[in-house]
N, C-alpha and C positions, 0 to 999 in steps of 0.2 A: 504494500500500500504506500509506503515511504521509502522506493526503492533509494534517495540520498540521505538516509539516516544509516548508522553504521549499529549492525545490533550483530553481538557475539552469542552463538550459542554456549551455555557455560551449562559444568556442574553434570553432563552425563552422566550415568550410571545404572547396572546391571545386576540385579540378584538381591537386593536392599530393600524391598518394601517384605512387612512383618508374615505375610503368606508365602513367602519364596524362602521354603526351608533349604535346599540349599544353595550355599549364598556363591557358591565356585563351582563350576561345574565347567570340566576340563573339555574343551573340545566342541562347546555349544555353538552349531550352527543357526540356530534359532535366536540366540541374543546378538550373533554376528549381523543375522537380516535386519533385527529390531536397531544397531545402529545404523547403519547402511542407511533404513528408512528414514531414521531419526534425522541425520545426517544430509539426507536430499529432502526433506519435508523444507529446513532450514534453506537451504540453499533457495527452493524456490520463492520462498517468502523472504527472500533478499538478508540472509544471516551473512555476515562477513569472514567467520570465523567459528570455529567450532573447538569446543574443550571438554576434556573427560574430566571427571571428577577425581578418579586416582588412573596415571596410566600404571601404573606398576603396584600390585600388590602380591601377600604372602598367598600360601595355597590356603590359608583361611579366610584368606578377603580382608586381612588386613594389613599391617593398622591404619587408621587415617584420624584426623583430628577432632571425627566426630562419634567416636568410640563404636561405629556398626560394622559388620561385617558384609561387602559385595565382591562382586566379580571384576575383573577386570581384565582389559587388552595384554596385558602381561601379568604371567604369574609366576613370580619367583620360590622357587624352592631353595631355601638359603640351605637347610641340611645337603643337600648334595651339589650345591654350587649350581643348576641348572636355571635355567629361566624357559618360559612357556611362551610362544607367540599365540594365543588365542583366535578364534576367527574374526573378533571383535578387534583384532589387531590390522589383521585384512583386508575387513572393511573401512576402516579409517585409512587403512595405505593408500586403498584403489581409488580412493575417494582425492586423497592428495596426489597422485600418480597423475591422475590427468585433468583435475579443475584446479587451472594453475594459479596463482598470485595474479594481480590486474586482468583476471576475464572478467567479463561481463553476462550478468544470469539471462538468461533467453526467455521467453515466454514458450513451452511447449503443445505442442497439439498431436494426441495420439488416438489414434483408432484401433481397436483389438475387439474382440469377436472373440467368445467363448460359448459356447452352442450350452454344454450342459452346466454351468457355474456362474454366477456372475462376478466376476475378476475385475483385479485393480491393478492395475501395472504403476508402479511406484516409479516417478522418471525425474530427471531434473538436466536442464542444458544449460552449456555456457559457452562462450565464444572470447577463443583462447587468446593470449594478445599475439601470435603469430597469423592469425583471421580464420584458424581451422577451429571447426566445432567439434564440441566435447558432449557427447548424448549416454547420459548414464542411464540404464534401463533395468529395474530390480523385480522380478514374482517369486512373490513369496507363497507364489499356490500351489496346488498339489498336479495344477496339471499344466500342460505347455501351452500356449496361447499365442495365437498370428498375430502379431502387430504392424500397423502404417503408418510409418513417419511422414507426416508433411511438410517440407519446407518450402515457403513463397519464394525463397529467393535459389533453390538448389532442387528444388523439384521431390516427388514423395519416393520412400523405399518402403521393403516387405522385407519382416526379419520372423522365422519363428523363434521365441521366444522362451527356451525350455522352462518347464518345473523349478522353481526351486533357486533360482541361475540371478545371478547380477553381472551385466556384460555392460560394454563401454563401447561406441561406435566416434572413431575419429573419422569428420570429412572435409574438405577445403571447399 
């Protein structure tokens, strides 16, 4: 709405609220989509910046200054010296991999068609300062879905879309 106001996404966080008994859970692809989503919800509503709450905590979800126990993009195992990249690690990567510093967020328009379900394809675009667009596309359903990009000024594509998948389309 105020795409010249600078607003930071702050204070992420995964496995923290009092019905999420456990608060670490190694390998969770499920809280990787939840930020992913999180992550492109902001972007399109013109977030400038995006911040986790703890990137790096013990395999008990702690400690942090606010004495609970969550999840997090890294888990460190201090007894055996190891550290964990999480999938929540992943999706913050993918997310900075290709929506670089000074792009500009795009307005998106998507058409998908899912005969038995009614699906929501999670998207967000940007236009990168080299002038190639950066088209992040996230389904978090159970089933693959066609999708049609349109752009006015590059014309529409047809991608399908698998299950489950967050993919990134770069084009000039």
């Amino acid at each position: 709405m105020f795409p010249e106001t600078h607003i930071l996404g702050t204070e992420a966080c995964a496995g923290f609220l009092p019905w999420q008994r456990e608060k670490v859970i190694m390998g969770s692809w499920e809280r990787g989509e939840a930020y992913a989503e999180d992550i492109l919800q902001g972007i399109r509503n013109h977030v400038v910046g995006w911040t986790d709450w703890n990137l790096a905590l013990n395999t008990e979800g702690g400690p942090n200054w606010a004495k609970f126990a969550a999840d997090s993009a890294i888990i460190v195992n201090k007894t055996s010296g190891e550290f964990y990249k999480q999938p929540m690690f992943y999706a913050l990567a993918h997310v900075a991999k290709f929506f670089l510093p000074e792009s500009h967020v795009l307005q998106i328009q998507l058409t998908y068609s899912d005969i038995k379900n009614s699906t929501e394809i999670i998207s967000a675009g940007v236009q990168r300062p080299d002038g190639s667009i950066a088209l992040m596309l996230l389904n978090t359903n159970e089933v693959d879905v066609d999708v049609t990009i349109l752009d006015e000024h590059r014309g529409s594509s047809y991608i399908l879309l698998p299950r489950r998948t967050m993919k990134t389309l770069i084009y000039i």
